[in-house]
C-alpha positions as CSV (number, residue, x, y, z in Angstrom):
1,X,0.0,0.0,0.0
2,X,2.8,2.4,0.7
3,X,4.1,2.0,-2.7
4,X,0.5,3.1,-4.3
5,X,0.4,5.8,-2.0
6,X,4.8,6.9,-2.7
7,X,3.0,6.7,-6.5
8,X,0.9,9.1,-6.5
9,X,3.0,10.9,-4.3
10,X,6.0,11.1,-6.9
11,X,3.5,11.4,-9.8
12,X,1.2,14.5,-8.2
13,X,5.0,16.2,-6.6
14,X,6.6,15.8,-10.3
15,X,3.3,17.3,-12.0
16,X,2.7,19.9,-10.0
17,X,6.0,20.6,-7.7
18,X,8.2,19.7,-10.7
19,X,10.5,17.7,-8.5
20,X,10.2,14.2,-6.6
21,X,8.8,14.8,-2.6
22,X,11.4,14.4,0.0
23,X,9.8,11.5,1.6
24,X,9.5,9.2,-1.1
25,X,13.6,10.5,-2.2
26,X,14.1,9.1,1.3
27,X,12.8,6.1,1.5
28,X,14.5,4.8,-2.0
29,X,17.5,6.2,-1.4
30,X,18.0,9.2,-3.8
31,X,18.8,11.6,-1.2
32,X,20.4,10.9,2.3
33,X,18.0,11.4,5.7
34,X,20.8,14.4,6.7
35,X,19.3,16.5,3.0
36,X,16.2,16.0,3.7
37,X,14.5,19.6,3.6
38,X,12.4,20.3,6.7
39,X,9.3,22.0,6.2
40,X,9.2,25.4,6.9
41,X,7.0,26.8,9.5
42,X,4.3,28.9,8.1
43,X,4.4,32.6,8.5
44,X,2.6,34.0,11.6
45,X,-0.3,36.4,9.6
46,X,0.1,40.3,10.2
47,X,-1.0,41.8,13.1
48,X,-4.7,43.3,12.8
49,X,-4.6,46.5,14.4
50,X,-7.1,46.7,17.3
51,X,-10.0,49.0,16.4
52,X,-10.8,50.8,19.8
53,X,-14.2,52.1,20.6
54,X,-12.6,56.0,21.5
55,X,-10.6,55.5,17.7
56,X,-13.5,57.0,16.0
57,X,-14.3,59.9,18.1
58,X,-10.2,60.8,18.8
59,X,-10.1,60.7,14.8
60,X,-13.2,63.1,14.1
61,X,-11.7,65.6,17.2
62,X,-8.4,65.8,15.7
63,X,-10.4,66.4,12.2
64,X,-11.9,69.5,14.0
65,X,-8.4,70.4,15.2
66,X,-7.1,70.4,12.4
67,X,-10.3,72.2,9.6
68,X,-10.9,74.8,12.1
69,X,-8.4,74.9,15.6
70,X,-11.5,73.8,17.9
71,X,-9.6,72.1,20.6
72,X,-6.7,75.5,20.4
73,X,-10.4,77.4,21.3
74,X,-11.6,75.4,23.8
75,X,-8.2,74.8,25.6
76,X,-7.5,78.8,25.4
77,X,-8.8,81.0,28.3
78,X,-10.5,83.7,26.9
79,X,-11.6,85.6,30.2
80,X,-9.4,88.5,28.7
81,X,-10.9,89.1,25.6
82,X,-14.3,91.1,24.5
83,X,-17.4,89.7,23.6
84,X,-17.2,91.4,20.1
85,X,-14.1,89.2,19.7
86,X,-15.3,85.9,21.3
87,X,-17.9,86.5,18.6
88,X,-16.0,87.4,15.6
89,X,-13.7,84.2,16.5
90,X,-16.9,81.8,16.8
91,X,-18.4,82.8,14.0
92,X,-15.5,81.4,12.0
93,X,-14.9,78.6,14.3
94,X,-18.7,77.9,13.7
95,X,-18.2,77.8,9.7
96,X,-15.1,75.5,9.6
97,X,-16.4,73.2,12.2
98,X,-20.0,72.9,10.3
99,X,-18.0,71.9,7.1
100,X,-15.8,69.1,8.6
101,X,-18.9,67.2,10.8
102,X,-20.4,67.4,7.5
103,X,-18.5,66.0,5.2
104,X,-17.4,63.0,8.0
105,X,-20.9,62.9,9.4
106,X,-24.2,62.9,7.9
107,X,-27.2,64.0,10.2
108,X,-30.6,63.5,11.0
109,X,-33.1,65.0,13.0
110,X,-34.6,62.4,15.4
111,X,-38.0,63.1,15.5
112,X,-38.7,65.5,12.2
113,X,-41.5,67.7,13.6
114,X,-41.7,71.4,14.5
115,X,-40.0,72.3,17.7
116,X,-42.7,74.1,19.9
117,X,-45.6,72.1,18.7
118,X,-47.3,69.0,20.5
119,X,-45.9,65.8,19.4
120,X,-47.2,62.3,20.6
121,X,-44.4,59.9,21.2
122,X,-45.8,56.8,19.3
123,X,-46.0,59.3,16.4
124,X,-42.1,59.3,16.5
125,X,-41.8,55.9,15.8
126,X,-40.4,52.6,16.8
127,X,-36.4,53.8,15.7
128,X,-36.3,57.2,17.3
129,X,-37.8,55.7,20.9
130,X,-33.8,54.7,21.9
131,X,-33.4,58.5,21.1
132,X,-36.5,60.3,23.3
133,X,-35.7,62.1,26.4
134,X,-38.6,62.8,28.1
135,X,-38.6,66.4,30.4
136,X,-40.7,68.2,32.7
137,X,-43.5,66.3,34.7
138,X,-43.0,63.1,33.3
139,X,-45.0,60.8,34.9
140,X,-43.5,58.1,37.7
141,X,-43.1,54.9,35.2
142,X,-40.9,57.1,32.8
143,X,-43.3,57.2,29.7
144,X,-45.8,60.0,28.6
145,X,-48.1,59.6,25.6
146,X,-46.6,62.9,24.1
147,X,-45.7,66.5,25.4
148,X,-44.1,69.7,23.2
149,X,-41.3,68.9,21.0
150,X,-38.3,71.2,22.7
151,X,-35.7,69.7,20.9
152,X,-35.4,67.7,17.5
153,X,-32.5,65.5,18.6
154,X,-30.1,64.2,16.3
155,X,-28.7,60.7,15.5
156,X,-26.1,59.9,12.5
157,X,-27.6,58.7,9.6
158,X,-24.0,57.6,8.6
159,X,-20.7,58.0,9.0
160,X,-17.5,58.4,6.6
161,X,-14.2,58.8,8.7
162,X,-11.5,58.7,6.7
163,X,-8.8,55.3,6.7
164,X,-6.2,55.6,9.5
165,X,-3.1,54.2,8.9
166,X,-1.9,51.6,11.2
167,X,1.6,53.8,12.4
168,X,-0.8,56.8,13.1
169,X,-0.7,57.4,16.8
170,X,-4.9,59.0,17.0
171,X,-4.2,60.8,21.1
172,X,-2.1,62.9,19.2
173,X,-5.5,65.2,18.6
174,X,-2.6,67.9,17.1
175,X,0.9,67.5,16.7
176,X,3.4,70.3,18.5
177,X,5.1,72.6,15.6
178,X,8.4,73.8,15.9
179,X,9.5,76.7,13.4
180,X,13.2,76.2,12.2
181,X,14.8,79.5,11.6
């Protein structure tokens, strides 16, 4: 049976390998037990880099850092300064920071009604419940039939981040700059 199976072996290793397996050389002699090629271990696969949960939102903040200096605004203590400036600045920090959650973010209102107006909460549907916060004199088992719609909400209808490279290091929000003269 072994010579049926040293057969095929040769015959398949030949056809396909274009030479004669190392076992079968072996065992009638063509090569000597000390030649004989060991099989080499398979490759370990590349490493996968682990997708974190806070990835996504480090990645969108240093977006905003970086279209329109939000975290330089929010980290700077602008006690000193006059409202007329505050404003002036925010209105451009406003613009920029609209244009970047935009193009990485697209929005939706939550419920889609008219903010002011009476708005029953089975009306909102069966998808915006996870996204209802109820206010005011809400009764004691959490759940009111419907009430004025204060606030629209928003949820993301989707989300395009772009792809990070594996080498890029995302708690760096902003790297430091250093002007060579």
């Amino acid at each position: 049976m072994s010579r049926i199976g040293n057969a095929f072996s040769s015959f398949f290793g030949i056809l396909f390998g274009g030479e004669l397996p190392p076992d079968v050389a072996k065992a009638y002699g063509f090569i000597k037990a000390s030649e004989v090629k060991k099989p080499e271990a398979p490759k370990p696969a590349p490493k996968v880099p682990e997708v974190k949960p806070s990835d996504g939102a480090l990645q969108l903040l240093g977006i905003l850092q970086r279209d329109a200096r939000l975290v330089d605004f929010l980290m700077e203590d602008i006690a000193a300064y006059s409202d007329d400036q505050v404003g002036a600045a925010v209105r451009t920090l406003h613009e920029q920071c609209g244009v970047a959650l935009k193009r990485c973010v697209s929005l939706a209102p939550v419920i889609d009604g008219v903010e002011g107006t009476y708005t029953k909460s089975e009306a909102a549907g069966s998808d915006a419940k996870q996204g209802l916060k109820f206010i005011g004199n809400v009764p004691a088992e959490g759940r009111a039939p419907g009430g004025l719609l204060r606030h629209k909400g928003w949820k993301a209808a989707s989300v395009d981040l772009p792809k990070v490279n594996a080498s890029v290091n995302l708690n760096i929000i902003a790297p430091a700059e250093i002007e060579v003269e």
